[in-house]
C-alpha positions as CSV (number, residue, x, y, z in Angstrom):
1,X,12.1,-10.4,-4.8
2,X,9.4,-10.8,-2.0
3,X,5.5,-9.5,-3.5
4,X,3.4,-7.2,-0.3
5,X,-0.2,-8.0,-0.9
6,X,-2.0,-5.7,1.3
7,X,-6.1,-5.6,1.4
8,X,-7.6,-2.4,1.4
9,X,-11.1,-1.7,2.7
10,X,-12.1,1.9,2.2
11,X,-14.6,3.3,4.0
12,X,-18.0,3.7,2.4
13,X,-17.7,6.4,-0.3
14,X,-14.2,7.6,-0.1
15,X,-13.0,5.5,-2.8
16,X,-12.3,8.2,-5.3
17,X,-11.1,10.5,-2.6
18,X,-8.8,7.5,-1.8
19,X,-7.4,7.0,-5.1
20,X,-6.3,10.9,-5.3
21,X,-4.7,10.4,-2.0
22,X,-3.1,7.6,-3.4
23,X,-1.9,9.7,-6.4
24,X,0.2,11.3,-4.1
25,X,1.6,8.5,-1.6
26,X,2.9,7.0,-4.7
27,X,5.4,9.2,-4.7
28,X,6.5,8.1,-1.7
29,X,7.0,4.3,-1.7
30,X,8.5,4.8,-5.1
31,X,11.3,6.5,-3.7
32,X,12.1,3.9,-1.4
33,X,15.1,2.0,-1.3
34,X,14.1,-1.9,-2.2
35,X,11.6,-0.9,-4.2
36,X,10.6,-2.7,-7.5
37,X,7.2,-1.7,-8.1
38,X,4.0,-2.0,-7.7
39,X,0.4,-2.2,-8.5
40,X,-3.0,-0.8,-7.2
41,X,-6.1,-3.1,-8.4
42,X,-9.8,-1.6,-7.6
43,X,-12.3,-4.7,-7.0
44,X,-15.4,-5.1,-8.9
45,X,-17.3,-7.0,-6.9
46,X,-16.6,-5.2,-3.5
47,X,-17.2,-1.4,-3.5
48,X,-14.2,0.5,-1.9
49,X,-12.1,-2.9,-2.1
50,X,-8.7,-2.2,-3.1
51,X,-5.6,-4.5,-3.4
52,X,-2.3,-3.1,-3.3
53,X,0.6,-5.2,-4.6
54,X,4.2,-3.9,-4.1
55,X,7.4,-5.6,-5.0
56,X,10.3,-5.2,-2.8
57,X,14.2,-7.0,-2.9
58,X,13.5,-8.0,0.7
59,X,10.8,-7.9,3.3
60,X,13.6,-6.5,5.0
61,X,13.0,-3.4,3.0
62,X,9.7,-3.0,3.8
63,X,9.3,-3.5,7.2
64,X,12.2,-2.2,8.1
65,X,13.5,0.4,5.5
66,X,9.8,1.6,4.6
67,X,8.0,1.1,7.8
68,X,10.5,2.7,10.5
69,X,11.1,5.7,7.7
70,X,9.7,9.2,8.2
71,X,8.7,9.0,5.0
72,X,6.0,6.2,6.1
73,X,4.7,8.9,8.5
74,X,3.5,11.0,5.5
75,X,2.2,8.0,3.8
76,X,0.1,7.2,6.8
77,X,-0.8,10.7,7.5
78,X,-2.4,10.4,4.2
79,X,-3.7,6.8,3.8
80,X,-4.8,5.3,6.8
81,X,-7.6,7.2,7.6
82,X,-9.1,5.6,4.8
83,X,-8.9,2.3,5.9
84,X,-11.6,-0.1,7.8
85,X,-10.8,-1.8,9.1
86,X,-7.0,-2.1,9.3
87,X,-5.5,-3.6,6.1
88,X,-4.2,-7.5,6.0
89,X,-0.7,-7.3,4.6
90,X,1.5,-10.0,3.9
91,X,4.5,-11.1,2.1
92,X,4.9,-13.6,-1.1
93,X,7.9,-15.3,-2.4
94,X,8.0,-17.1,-5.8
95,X,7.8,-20.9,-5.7
């Protein structure tokens, strides 16, 4: 099991129009094959800060299953235009 960690920066006052959005895109990563869950944590400290933490069987099934899916294409299509900038994403293994 590999843990995404991706950092979300929201632009200025979407957040709660963000976390509908996110309602929905849910659907999609969840429906992914690789997928073992995952988590959506709201900073305190940083307004519009999000983390995202998403456990996959393989980076393999992100990057490549998730990523090069048409099914990311809707989960950009309503995602990304939140973002800025661009989100840091990287992958965790277990020591």
């Amino acid at each position: 099991m590999i843990l995404e960690i991706a950092q979300l920066q929201v632009r200025p006052g979407q957040g709660a129009e963000f976390e509908r959005a996110f309602a929905v895109a849910q659907g999609i990563i969840s429906s992914m094959p690789g997928y073992l869950g995952h988590e959506l944590q709201r900073c305190l400290e940083r307004a519009d800060h999000y983390m995202l933490l998403v456990r996959w069987e393989s980076v393999e099934h992100h990057e490549v299953g998730f990523r090069k899916s048409e099914s990311y294409q809707e989960w950009r299509r309503l995602l990304h235009h939140f973002y800025d900038p661009s989100p840091t994403v990287l992958h965790y293994e277990r020591i």
